[in-house]
C-alpha positions as CSV (number, residue, x, y, z in Angstrom):
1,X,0.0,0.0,0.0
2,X,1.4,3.6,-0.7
3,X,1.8,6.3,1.7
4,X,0.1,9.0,1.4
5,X,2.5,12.4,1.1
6,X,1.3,13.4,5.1
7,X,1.8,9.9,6.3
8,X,5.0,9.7,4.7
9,X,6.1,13.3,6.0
10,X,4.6,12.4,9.2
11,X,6.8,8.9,9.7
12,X,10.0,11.1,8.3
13,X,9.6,13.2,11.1
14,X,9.2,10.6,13.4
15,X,11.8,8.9,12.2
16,X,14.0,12.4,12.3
17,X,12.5,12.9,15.9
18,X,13.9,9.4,17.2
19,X,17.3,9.9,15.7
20,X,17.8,13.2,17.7
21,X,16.7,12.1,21.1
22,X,19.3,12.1,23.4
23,X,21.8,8.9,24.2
24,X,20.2,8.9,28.0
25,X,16.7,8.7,26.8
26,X,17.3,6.3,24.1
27,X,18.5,3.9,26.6
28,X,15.9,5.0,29.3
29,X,13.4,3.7,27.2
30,X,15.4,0.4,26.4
31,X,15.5,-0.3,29.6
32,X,11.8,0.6,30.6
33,X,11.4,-2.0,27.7
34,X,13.0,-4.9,29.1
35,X,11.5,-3.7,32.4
36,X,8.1,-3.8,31.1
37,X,8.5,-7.1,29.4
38,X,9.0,-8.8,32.5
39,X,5.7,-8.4,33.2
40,X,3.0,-10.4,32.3
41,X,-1.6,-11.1,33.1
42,X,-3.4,-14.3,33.1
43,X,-4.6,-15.3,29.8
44,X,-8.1,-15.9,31.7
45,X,-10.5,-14.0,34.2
46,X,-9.3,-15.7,37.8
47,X,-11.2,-15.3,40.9
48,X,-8.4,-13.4,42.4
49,X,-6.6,-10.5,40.6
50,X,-3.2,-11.4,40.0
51,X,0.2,-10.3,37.8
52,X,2.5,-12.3,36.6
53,X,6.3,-11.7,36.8
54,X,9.4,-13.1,35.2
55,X,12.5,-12.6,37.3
56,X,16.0,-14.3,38.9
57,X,14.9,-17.7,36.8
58,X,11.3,-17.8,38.3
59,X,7.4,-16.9,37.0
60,X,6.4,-15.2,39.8
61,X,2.8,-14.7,40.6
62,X,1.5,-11.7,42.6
63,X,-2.0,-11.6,43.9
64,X,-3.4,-7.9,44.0
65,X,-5.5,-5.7,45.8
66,X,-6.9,-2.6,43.5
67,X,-8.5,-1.1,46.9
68,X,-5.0,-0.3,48.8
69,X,-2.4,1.2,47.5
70,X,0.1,-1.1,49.5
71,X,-1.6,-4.1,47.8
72,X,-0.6,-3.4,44.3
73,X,2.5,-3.5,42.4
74,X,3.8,-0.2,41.3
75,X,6.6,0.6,38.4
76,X,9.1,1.4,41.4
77,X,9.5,-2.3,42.6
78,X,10.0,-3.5,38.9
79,X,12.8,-0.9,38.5
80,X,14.4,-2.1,42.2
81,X,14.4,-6.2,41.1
82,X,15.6,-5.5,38.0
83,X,18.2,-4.0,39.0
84,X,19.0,-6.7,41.8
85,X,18.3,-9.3,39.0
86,X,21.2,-7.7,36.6
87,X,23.6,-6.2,39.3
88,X,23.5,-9.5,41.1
89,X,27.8,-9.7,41.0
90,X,28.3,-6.5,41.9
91,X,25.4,-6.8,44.6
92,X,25.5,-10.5,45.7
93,X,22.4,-10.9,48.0
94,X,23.2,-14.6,48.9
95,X,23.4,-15.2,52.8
96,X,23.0,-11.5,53.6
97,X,20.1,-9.4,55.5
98,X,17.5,-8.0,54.2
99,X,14.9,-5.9,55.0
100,X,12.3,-4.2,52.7
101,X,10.2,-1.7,54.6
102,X,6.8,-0.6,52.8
103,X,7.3,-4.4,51.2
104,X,3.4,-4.1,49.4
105,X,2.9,-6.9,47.7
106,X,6.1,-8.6,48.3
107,X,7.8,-8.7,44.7
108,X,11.2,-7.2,45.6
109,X,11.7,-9.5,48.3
110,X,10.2,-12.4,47.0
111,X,13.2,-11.6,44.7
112,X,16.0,-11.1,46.7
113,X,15.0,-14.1,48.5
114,X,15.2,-16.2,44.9
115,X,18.9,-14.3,44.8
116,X,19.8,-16.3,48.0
117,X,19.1,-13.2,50.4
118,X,18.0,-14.1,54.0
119,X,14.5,-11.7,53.9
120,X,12.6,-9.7,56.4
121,X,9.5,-8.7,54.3
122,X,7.7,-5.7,56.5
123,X,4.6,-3.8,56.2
124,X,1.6,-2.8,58.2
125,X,-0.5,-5.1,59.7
126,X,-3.6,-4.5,57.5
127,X,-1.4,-5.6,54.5
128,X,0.3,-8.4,56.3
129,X,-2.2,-11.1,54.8
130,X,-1.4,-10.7,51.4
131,X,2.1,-10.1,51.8
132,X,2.9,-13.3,53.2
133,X,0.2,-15.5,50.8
134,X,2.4,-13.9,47.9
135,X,5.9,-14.5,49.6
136,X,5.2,-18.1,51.1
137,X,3.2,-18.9,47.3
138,X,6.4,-17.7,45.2
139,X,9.3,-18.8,47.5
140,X,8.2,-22.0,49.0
141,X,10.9,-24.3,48.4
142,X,12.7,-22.1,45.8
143,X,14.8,-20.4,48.2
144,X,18.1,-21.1,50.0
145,X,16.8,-19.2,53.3
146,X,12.8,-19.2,54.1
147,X,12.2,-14.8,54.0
148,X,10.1,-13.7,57.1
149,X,7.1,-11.5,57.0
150,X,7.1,-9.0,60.0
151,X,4.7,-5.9,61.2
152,X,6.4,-2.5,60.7
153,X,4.7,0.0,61.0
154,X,7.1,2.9,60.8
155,X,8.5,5.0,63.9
156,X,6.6,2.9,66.3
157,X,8.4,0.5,68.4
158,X,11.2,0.3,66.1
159,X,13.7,-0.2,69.2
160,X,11.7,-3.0,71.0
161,X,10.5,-5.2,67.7
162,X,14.2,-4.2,65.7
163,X,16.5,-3.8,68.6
164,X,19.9,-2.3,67.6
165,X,21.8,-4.4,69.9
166,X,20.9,-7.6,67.6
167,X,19.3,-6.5,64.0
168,X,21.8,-5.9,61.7
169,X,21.0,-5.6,58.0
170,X,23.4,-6.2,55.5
171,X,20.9,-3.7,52.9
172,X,17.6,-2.0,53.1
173,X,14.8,-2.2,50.1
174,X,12.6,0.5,49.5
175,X,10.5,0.7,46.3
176,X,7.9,4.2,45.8
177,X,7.5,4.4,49.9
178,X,7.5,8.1,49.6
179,X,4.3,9.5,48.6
180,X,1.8,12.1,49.2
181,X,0.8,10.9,53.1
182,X,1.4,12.4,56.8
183,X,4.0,9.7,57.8
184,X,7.2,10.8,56.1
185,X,8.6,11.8,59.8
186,X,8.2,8.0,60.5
187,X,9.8,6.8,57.3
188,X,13.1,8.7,57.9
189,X,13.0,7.8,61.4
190,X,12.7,4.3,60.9
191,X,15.6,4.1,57.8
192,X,17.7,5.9,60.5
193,X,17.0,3.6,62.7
194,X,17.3,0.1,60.9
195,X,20.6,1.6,58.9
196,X,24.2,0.5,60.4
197,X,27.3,2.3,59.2
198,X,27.7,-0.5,56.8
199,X,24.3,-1.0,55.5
200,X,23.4,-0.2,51.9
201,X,19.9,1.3,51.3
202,X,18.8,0.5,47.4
203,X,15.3,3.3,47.2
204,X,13.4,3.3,43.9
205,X,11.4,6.6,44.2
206,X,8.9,8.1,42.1
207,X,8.6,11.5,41.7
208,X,4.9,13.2,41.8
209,X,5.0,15.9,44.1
210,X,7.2,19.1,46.2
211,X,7.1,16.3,49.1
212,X,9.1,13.8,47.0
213,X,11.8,16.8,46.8
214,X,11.6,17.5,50.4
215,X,12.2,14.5,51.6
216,X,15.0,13.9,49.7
217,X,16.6,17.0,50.8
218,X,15.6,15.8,54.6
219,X,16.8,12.3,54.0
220,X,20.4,13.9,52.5
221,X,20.9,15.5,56.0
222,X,21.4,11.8,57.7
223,X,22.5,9.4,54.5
224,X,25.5,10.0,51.2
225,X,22.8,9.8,48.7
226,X,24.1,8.4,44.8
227,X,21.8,8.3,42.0
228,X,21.9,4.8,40.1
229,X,19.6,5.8,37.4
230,X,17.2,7.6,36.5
231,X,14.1,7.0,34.1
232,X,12.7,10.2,32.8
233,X,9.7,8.2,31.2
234,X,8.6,6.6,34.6
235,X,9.7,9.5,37.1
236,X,11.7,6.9,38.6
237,X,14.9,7.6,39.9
238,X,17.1,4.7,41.6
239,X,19.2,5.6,44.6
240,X,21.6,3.9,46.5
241,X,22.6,5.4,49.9
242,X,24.7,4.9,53.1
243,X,24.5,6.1,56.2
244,X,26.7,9.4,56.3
245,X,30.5,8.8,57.6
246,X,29.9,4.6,56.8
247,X,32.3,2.6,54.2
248,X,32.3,3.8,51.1
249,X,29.9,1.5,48.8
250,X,30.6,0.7,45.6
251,X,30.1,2.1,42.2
252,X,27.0,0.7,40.2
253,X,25.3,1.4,37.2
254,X,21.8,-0.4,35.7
255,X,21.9,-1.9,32.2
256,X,20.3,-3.6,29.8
């Protein structure tokens, strides 16, 4: 079929309009690409709504709940285990501690778990249900250490249920925990609180809002913040960060 002169003028300058897009965006959207392909929905209506998922070597399966924003699995926590999927020698998670906070659904720590991690899976208590049907349903028997599924609810009782004197964790998860709500105090307290001088903090944040940017500034005050990468497309941006004064972490960088 021939093109029409305005079709054709209109996929020239398409064409034109790809070929001059920065470097960083070309391969932002490469790797939102491979991201997104990860990702995939039951070929029939189930009883429960679910998401499928393929990452570390396994089909995981993620039961949702549209009602909660903590029961549903946002673009952040596909950015944070791809990246522990593909950094996984640079960042090896097997026999080490780890400790997602705001876990959700479970995904990112039902997939450092599959990298060999030892997993504390926390959220509040009204999410805790779900949580642990996805993590016990997509680990069982998959995994070199069984993950645990904990209440956290943040700033309160941190000391008694995560005493310093015994929890030590080797990295802390974080995927889109900062958002538009009145508990922001809470979340910085608690990453102070969980972080050791040698614990690595791996944060995939979404950008929405002036709180987003305020927090960040706040957050800057206690930790050495790097950015990984960032994802223009997604308003994503990938940090890793340390407590301020700890060992110096090492470099990293997410690829295709």
């Amino acid at each position: 079929m021939d093109l029409t002169s305005s079709q054709h003028n209109h996929l020239q300058n398409e064409l034109i309009r790809k070929l001059e897009r920065p470097e960083g965006e070309k391969e932002d959207e490469q790797i939102v690409a491979e991201i997104m392909r990860r990702r995939f929905f039951p070929a029939f209506i189930t009883y429960k709504a679910w998401e499928g998922f393929h990452f570390a070597g396994h089909e995981i399966r993620i039961t949702e709940a549209t009602d909660c924003y903590g029961a549903v699995v946002w673009p952040s926590a596909l950015v944070l285990c791809y990246f522990l999927e593909t950094n996984s020698k640079q960042y090896n998670l097997v026999d080490k501690n780890v400790i997602e906070i705001g876990a959700g659904t479970g995904l990112v720590s039902i997939v450092a778990s599959l990298l060999g991690a030892l997993v504390t899976a926390t959220d509040l208590p009204e999410l805790l249900g779900n949580l642990q049907h996805n993590v016990l349903q997509n680990t069982k028997l998959k995994c070199k250490h069984k993950p645990c599924v904990k209440e956290l609810s943040w700033g309160i009782d941190l000391e008694k249920n995560f005493p310093r004197s015994s929890c030590h964790f080797d990295y802390i998860m974080a995927a889109d925990v900062v958002y538009n709500h009145p508990f922001l105090d809470e979340l910085l307290l608690t990453f102070d609180h969980l972080c050791k001088n040698d614990t690595v903090i791996l944060w995939a944040m979404k950008f929405r809002l002036d709180e987003e940017n305020q927090f960040v500034g706040r957050f800057q005050a206690l930790f050495d913040l790097e950015v990984i990468s960032n994802f223009p497309s997604l308003n994503i941006t990938l940090y890793k960060a340390m407590r301020k004064g700890g060992m110096k972490s090492r470099p990293s960088k997410l690829t295709v």
